[in-house]
TORLUM-29928 format. One record per residue: residue in one letter; x, y, z of N, C-alpha, C, CB in turn. Coordinates in steps of 0.001 Angstrom, whole numbers, plus 524288, in hexadecimal, padded with zeros to 5 digits. Glycine has a CB too. Layout:
<sites>
AXYZXYZXYZXYZ...
</sites>
This chain:
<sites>
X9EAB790E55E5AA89E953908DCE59F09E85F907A3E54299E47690782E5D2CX9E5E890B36E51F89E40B90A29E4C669EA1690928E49119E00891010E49CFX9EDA990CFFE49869F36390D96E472F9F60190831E475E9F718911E8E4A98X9F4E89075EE4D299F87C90198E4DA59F4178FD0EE4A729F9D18FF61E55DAX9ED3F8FE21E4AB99EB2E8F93CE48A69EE408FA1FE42269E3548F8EDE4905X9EE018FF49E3FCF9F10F90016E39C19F52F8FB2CE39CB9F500906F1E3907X9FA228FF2CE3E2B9FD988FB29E3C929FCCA8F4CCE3C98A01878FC25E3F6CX9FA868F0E0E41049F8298EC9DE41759F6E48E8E3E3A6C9F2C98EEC5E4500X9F4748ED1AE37EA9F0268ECA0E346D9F45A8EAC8E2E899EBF78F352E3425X9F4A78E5EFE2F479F6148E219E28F49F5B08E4C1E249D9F21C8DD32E275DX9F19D8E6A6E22B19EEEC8E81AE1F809F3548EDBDE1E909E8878E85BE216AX9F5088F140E21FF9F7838F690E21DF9FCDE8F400E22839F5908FB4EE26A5X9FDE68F10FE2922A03918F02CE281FA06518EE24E24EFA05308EE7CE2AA0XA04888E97FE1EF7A05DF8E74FE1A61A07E38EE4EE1990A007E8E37FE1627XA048F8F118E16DEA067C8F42DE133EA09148F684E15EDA03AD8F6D7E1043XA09B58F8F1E1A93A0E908FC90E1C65A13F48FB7EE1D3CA0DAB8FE56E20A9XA14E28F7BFE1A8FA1B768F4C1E1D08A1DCF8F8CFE1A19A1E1E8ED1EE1AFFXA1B708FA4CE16B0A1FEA8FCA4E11FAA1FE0903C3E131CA1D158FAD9E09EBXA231890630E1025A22D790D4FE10B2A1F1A90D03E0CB8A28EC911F9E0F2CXA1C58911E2E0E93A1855913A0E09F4A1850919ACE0986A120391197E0B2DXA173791C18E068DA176D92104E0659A11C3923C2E09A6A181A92244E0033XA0F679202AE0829A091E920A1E0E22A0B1392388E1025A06F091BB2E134BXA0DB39217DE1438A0F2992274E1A07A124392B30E19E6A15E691B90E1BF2XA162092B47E13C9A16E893166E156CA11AE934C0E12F2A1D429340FE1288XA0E0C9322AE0FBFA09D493459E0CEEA06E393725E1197A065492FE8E099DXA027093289E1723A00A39307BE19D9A047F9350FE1FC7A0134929AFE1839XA06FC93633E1E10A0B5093A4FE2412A0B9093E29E2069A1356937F9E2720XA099C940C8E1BD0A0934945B6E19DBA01F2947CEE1B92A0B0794528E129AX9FFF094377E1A499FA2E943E7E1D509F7F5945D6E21009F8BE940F1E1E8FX9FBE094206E26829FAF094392E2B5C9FE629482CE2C089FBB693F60E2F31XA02049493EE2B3EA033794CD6E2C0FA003395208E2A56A071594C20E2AE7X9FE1395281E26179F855955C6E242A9F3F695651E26BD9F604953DFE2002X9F379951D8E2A419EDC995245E2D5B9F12E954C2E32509E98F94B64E2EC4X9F4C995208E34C59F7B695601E39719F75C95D10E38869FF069544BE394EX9F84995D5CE337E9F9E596325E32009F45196508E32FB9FC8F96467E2B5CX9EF3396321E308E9EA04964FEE32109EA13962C6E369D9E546963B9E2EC3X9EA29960EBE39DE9E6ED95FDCE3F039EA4096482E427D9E76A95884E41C5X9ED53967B5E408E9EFC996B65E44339EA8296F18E452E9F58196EB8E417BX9EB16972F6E48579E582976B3E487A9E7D797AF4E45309E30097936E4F2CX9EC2C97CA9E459A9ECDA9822BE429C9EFE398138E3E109EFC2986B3E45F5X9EC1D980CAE39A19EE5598074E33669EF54984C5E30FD9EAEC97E0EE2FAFX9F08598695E2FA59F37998BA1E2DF09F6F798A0BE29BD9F6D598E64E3291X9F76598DDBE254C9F92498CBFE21E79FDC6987E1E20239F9CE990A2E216EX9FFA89889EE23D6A056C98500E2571A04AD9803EE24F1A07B198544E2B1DXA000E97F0AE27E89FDE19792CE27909FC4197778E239A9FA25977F8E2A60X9F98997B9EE21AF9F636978B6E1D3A9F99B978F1E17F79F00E97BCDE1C2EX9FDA497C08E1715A033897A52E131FA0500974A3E160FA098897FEBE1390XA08AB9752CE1B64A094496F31E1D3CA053896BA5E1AD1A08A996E9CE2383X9FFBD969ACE1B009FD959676FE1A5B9FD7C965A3E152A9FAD9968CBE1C41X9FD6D96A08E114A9FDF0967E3E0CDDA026396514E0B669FD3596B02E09EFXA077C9684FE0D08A0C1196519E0C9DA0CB896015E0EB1A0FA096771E0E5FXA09E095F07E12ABA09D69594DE1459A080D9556CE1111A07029589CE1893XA030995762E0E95A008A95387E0D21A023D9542FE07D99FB0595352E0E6DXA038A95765E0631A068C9576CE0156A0C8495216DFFF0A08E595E05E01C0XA0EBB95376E0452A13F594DF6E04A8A114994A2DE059CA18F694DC4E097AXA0C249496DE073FA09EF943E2E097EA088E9424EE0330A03AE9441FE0ECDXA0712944A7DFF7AA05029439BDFADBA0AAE94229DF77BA013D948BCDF8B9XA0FAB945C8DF7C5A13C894473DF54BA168F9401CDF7F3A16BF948B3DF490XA15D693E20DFDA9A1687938C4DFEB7A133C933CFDFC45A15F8938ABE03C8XA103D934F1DFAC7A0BB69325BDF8AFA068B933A0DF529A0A2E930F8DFC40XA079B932DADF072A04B693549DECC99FE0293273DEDEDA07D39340DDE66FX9FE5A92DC0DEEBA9F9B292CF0DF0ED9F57E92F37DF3BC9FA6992AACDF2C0X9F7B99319ADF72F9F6AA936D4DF9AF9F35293BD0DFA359F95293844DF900X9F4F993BD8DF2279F2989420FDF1599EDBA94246DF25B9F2EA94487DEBE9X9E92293F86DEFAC9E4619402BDF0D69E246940FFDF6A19E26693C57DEEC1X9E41693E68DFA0F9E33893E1FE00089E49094403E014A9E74C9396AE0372X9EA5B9453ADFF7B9EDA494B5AE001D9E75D95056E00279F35594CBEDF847X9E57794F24DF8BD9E23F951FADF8389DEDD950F2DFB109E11F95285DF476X9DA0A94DDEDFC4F9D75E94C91E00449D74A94F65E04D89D87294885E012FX9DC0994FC8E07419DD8A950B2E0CA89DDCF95788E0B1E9E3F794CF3E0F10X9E0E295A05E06DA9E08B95F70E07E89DBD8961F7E05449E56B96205E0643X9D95895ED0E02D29D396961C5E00889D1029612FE07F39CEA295C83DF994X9D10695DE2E084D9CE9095C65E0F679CF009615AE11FB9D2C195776E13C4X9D4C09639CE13CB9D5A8965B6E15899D53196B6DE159C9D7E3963F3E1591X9D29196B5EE10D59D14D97196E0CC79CAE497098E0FF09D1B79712FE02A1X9C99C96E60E12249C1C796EF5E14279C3B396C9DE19DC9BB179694FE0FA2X9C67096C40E1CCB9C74296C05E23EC9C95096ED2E25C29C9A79686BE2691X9C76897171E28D79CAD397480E2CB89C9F6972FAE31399CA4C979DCE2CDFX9CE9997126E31E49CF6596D48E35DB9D14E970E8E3A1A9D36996880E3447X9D4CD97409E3AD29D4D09781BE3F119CF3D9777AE42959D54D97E4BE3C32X9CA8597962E3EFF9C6C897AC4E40A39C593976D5E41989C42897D70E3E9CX9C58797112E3E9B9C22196D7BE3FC39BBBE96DEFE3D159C24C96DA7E4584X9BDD096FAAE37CF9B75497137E34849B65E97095E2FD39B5909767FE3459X9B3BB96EF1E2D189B45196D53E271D9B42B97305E24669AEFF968F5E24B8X9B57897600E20189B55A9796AE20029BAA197B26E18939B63497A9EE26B2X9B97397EB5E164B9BEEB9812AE13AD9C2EF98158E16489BED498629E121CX9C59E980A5E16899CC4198206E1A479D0FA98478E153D9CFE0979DBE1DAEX9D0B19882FE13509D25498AD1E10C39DA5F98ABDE12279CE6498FC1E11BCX9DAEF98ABDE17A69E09798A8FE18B59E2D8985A1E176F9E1C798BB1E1E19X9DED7980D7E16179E0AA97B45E13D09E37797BE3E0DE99DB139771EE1336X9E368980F7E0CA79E553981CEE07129E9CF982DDE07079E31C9856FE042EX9ED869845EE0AEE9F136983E4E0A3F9F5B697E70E0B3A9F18198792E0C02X9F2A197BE7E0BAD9F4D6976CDE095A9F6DD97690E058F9F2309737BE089FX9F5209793EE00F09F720977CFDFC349FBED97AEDDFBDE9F3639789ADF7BDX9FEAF97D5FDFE49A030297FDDDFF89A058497CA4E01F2A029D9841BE01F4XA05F4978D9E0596A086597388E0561A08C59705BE0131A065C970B7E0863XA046496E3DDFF6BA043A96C3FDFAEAA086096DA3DF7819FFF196D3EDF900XA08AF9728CDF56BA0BCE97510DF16EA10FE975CCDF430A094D97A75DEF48XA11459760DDF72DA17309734DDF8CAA1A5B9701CDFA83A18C79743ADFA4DXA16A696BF3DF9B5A17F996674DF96BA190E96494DF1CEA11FB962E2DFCDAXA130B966D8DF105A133096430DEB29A149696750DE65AA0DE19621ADE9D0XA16FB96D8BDE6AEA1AEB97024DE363A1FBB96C33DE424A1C329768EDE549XA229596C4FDE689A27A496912DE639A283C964D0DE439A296C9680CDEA0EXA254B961A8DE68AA23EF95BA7DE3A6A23FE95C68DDE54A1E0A958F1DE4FDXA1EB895E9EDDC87A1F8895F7BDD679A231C9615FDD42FA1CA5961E6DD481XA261E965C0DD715A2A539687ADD365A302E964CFDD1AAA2C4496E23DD6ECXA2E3996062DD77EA329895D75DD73EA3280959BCDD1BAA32DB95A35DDC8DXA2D4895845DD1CDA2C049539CDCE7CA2C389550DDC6A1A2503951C3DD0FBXA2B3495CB3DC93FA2C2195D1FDC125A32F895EF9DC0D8A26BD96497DBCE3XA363D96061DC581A3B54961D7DC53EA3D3F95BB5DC452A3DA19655DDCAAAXA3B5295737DC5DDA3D8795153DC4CBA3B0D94F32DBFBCA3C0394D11DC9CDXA376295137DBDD2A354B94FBFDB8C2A30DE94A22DB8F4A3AC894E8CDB4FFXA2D8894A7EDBD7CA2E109470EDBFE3A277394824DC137A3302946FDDC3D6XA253294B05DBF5BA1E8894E54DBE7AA1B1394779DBD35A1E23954BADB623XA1DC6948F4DB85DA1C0E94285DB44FA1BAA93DF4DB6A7A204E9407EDAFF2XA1E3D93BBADB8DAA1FA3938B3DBAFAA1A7A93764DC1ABA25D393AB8DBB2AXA1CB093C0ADC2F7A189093CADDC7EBA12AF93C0BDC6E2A19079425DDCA56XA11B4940D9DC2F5A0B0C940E1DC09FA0BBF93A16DC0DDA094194494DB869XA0D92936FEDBB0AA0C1D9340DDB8D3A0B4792E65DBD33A0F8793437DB457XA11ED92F20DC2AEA10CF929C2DC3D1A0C6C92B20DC8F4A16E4925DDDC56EXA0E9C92FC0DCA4BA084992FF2DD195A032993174DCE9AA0932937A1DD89CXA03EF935B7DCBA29FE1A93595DCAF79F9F19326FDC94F9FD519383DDC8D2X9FC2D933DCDC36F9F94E92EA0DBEBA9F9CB92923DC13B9FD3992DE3DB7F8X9FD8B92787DC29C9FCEF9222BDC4999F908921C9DCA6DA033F91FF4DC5A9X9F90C92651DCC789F3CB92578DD1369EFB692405DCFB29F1CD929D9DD41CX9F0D692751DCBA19E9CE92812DC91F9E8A89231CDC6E69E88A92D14DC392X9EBDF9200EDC3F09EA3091AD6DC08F9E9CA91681DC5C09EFAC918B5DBB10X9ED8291878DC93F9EDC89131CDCD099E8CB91588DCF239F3AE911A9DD1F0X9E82C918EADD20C9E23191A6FDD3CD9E01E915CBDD1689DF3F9207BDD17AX9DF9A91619DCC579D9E5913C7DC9109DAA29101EDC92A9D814914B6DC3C7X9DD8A90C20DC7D49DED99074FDC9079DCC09053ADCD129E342906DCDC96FX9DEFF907ADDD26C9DD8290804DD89B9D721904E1DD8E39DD3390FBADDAF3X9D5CF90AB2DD7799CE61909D4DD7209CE7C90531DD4869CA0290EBADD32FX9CFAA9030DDD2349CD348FE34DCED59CFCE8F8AADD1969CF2D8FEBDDC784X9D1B18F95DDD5469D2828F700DD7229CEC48F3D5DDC819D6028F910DD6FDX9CEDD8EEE1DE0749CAFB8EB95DE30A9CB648ED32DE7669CB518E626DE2E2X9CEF18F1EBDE8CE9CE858F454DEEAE9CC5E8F981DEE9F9D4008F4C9DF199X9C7A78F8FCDF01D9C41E8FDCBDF1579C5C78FE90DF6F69BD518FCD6DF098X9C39D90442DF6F69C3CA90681DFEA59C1819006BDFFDC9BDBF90DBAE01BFX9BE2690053DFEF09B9658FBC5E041B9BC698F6D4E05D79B26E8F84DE008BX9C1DA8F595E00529C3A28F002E00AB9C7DA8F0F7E043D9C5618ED0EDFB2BX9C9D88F615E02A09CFA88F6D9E08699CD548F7C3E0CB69D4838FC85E0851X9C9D88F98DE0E559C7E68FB55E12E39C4D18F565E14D79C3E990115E11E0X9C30C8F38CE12519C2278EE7CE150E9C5F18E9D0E142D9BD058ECB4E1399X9CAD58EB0BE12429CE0E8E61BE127F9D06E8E54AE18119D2AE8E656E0E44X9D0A08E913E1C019D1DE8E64CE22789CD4D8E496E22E09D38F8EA20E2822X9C75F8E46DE20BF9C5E78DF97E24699C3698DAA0E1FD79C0678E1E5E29AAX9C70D8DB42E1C389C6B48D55CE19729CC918D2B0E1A7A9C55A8D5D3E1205X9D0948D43EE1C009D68E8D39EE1F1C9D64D8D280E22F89D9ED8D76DE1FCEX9D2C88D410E271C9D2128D2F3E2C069D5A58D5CAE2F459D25A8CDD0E2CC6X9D62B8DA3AE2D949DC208DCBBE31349D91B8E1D4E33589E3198DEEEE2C71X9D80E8E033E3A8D9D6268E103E3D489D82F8E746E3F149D64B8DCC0E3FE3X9DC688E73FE3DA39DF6D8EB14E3F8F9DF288EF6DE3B2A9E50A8E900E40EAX9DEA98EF7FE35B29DBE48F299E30EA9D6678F38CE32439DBFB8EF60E2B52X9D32E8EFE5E339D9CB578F0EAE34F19CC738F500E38C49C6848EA96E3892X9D0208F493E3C929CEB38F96FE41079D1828FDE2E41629CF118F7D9E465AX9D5328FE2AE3C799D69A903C3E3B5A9D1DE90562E37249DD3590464E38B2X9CF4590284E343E9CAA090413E327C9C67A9058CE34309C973901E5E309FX9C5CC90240E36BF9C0CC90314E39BC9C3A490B31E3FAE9BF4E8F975E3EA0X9C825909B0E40269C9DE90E85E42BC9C8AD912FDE407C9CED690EBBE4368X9CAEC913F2E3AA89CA9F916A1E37159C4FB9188FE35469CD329142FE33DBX9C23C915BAE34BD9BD1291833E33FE9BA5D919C4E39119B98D9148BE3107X9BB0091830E3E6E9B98B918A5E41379BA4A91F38E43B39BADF91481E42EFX9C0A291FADE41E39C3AE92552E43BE9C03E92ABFE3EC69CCF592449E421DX9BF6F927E9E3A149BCE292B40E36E79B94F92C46E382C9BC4092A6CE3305X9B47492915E3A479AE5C92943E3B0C9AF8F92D2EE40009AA919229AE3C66X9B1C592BBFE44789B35592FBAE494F9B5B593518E49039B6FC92D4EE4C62X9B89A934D8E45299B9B393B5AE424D9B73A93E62E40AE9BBF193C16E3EA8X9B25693C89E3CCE9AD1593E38E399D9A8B493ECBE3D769AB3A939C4E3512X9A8EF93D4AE3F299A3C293F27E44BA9A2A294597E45AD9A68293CEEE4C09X9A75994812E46489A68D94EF4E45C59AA2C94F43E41579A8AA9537FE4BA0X9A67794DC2E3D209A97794F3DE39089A94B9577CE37B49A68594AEDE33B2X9A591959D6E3AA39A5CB95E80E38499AB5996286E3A7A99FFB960FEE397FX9AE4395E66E3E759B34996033E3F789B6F295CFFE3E6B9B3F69619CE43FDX9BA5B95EFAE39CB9BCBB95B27E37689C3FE95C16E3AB39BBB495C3AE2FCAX9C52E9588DE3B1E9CBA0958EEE3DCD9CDB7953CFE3A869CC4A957EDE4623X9D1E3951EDE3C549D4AC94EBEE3A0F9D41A9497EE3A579D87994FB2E3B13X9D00394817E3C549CCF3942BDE3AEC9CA20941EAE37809CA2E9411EE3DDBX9C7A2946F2E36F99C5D69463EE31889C852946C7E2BB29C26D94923E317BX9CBFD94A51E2BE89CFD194A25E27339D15A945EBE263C9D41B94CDBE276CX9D2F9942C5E29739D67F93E22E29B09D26A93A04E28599D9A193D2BE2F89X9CCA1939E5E29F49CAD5935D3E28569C7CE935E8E22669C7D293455E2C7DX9C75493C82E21129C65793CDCE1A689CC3293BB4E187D9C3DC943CAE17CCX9D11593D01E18FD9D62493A85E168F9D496934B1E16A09DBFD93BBFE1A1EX9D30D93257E1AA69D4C692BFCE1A819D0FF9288CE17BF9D53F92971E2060X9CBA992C49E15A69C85592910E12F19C9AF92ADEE0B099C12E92ABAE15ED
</sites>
C-alpha cells in the first residue's frame, strides 16, 4: 500500500518521469542487503557484497558516503547471529571492493582521464556540498514540505516510514535488516 501511496504522491511522481541513475545506484543497495539477509555469509558473500555496493557507487557517485556508511555498518553486525558485535568476515568486502574499483581506476589512468574524474566528481562534490548547506532547504523544510503541499499520499509514506523504524528499534539488541535499512535511510 505504502509503494502504490509513493507512486500516487505529486511530490515523487513530478520527479520520476525522467531516467535517473538513482534507480541502478538504489538496485546495487538492495541487492547488498539481500546478500546480508542470507544466513550463511561466507566469504563469497561478503566479496559479492562489496562488489555490489561497489557498482551501486560507480552507478552513482552520490552514493559513496552511504556505500561507506553501509560497509563500516556492516564491519559491527552480525547479522547471521542477529547481534551487535566485531564481525571480522565483513572484511572481506574489501575484496569486492577491489574488484570493482582496480579496474575502474586502471581504466581511467589507461584513458588519461584520473584528472578529469578527481577534478569534475570529486572536487566539484565537495564545493557543491558547500554551496548545498548554504542553501533554504534544511532536513526539517523537505521533510515537512508534504504537509505544507498538502499531499496526503507523501504524509503517509512518512508518517509509514517512521512508524516501520520506531517498530524495528523496539529489540534493538537484535539487529536484522530493519534495522540496517533504517540507519541507511536516516
Amino acid at each position: 500500500c505504502v509503494l502504490l501511496l509513493l507512486a500516487a504522491t505529486g511530490s515523487f511522481s513530478l520527479a520520476a518521469h525522467e531516467y535517473r541513475v538513482d534507480t541502478l545506484g538504489v538496485l546495487g543497495f538492495v541487492a547488498g542487503l539481500v546478500l546480508i539477509g542470507s544466513r550463511s555469509l561466507g566469504r563469497a558473500t561478503w566479496i559479492a557484497f562489496g562488489a555490489v555496493i561497489s557498482l551501486a557507487v560507480l552507478a552513482n557517485m552520490r552514493l559513496a558516503p552511504l556505500a561507506i556508511v553501509f560497509g563500516l555498518l556492516m564491519l559491527f553486525v552480525r547479522t547471521g547471529e542477529q547481534r551487535w558485535g566485531w564481525n571480522g568476515k565483513a572484511a572481506w568486502m574489501g575484496l569486492g571492493v577491489a574488484l570493482v574499483a582496480a579496474p575502474f581506476a586502471a581504466w581511467l589512468f589507461m584513458a588519461g582521464a584520473w584528472n578529469a574524474f578527481r577534478q569534475e566528481v570529486i572536487e566539484y562534490s565537495v564545493i557543491s556540498d558547500s554551496l548545498v548547506r548554504g542553501s533554504s532547504d534544511s532536513l526539517v523544510r523537505v521533510l515537512t514540505g508534504p504537509l505544507r503541499w498538502m499531499d496526503i499520499a507523501a504524509v503517509t509514506l512518512l508518517v509509514t516510514a517512521i512508524a516501520g523504524a520506531w517498530h524495528s528499534w523496539r529489540d534493538w539488541r537484535r539487529p536484522y535488516l530493519g534495522h540496517i535499512t533504517s540507519i541507511l535511510a536516516a
